[in-house]
N, C-alpha and C positions, 0 to 999 in steps of 0.2 A: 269272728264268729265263734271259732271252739274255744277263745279266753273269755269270753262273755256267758258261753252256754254252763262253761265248768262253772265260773262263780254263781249262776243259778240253781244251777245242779247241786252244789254246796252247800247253799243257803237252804234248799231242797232236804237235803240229807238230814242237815241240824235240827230239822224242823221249824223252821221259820228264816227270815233275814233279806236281807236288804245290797239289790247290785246297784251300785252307786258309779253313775259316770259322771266324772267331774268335767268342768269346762274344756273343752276341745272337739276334735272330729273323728266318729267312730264310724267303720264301715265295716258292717256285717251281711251275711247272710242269714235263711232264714232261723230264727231263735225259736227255743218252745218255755214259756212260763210255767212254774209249777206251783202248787197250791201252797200257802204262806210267805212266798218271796213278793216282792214289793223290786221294780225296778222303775232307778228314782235317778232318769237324764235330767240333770242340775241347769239352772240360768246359763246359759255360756256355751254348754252340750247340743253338739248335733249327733244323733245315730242315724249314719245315713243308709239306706238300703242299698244292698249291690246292685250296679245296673246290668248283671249276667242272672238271664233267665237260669241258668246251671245250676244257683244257688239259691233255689229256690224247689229241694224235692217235693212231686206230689206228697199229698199229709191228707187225703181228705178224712174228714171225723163221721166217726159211726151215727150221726143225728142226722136221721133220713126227713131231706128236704128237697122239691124240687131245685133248690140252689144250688147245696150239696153235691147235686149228681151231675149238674151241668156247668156250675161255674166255678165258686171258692176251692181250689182243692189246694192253694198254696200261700203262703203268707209270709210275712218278715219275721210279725211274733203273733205266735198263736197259744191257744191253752185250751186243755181239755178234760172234763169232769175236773176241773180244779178248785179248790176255796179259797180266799182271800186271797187274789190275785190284785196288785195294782202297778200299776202304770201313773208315776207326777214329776212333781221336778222342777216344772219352770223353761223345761230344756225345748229341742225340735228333734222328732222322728222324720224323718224326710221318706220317702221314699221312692224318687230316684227314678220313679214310674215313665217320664216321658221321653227318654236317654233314645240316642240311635238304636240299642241294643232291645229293649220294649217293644220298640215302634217295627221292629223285623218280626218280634215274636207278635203281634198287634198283626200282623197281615200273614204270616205265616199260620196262624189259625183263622181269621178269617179264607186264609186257599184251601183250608183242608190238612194242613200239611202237618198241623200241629192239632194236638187234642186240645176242644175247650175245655177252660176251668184252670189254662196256666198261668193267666196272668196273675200275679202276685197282688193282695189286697196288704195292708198297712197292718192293721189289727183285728186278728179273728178269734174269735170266744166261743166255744161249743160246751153247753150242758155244763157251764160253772155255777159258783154261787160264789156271792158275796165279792160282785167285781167293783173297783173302784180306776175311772181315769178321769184325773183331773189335772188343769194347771201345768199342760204340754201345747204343743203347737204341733198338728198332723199336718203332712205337708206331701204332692206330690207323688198319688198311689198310680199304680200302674192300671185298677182297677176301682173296683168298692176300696173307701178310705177303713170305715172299721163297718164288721158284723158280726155283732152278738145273736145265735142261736140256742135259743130251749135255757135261756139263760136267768138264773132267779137273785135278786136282791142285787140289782146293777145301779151305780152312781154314776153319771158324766155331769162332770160340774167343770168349768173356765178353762175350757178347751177352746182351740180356734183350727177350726179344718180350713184348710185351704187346695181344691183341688179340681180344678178347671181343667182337666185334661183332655185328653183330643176326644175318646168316648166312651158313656159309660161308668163316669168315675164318680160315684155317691156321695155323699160326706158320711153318712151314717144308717146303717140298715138295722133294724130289731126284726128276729122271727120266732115266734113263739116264746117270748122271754115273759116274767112276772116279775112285779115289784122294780119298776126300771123309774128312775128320777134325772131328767134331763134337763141342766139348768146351767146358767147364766156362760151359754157356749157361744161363740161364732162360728159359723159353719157358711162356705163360699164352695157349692159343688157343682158339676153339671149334671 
């Protein structure tokens, strides 16, 4: 997680650039995107999400939604008021969502015992512009796979979601976004 977030942050600084995971297996917790980085999990690449709710602090974003206030407040990679943000590659985001460790935090708010809105979702977008994901494979959210909110000039183009989980688990939510182009995806959610 903090060798992935610095080389964002990096890229971040220079103003613009590109985190590049090459073919193998990355386990992070959660990431935040910043405006002109591009991260680009390659053919071969899995980044898999931790399956410790720990690593996953609340983050909820200032775009007041009833979602916002009761569900999404946590995510693997999220980004906020950011521009040209992408997400391709060819690679798999997994996230790791239905692990014994999920499935505790999964009934630990259903008792009460935990606040809703901790389940971690895959990819969350709040109040960006000019987001681009394409040419990944979402896999395996604990919750919603992605949700883009308040979000303007959005592409998903040859994605494949895949996320049949025990409940709950979307492939893809839009809230209040403009200019969104959703094309040539597979998407398998419950």
């Amino acid at each position: 997680t903090v060798a992935i977030q610095k080389a964002v942050d990096a890229c971040a600084a220079g103003g613009w650039g590109t985190v590049r995971l090459p073919a193998g297996r990355y386990l992070s917790g959660a990431l935040v995107l910043k405006s002109n980085v591009t991260l680009r999990v390659e053919r071969g690449a899995t980044l898999l999400g931790s399956p410790r709710p720990e690593d996953y602090p609340e983050d909820p974003h200032a775009y007041a939604s009833r979602f916002s206030d009761e569900h999404g407040r946590c995510s693997l990679i999220t980004a906020e008021k950011a521009e040209n943000v992408c997400i391709e590659g060819g690679g798999i985001i997994d996230g790791q969502g239905w692990g014994a460790e999920m499935k505790a935090l999964i009934r630990s708010i259903k008792d009460g015992k935990t606040k809703r809105g901790m389940r971690p979702l895959v990819l969350r977008f709040s109040e960006c512009r000019h987001v681009r994901v394409r040419d990944v494979m979402l896999r395996r959210s604990a919750f919603w796979m992605q949700n883009y909110q308040a979000c303007e000039d959005v592409m998903i183009e040859g994605i494949t979601v895949e996320n049949v989980g025990p409940t709950n688990t979307d492939g893809l939510d839009l809230d209040g976004c403009k200019d969104v182009r959703v094309a040539n995806c597979r998407i398998v959610s419950r």
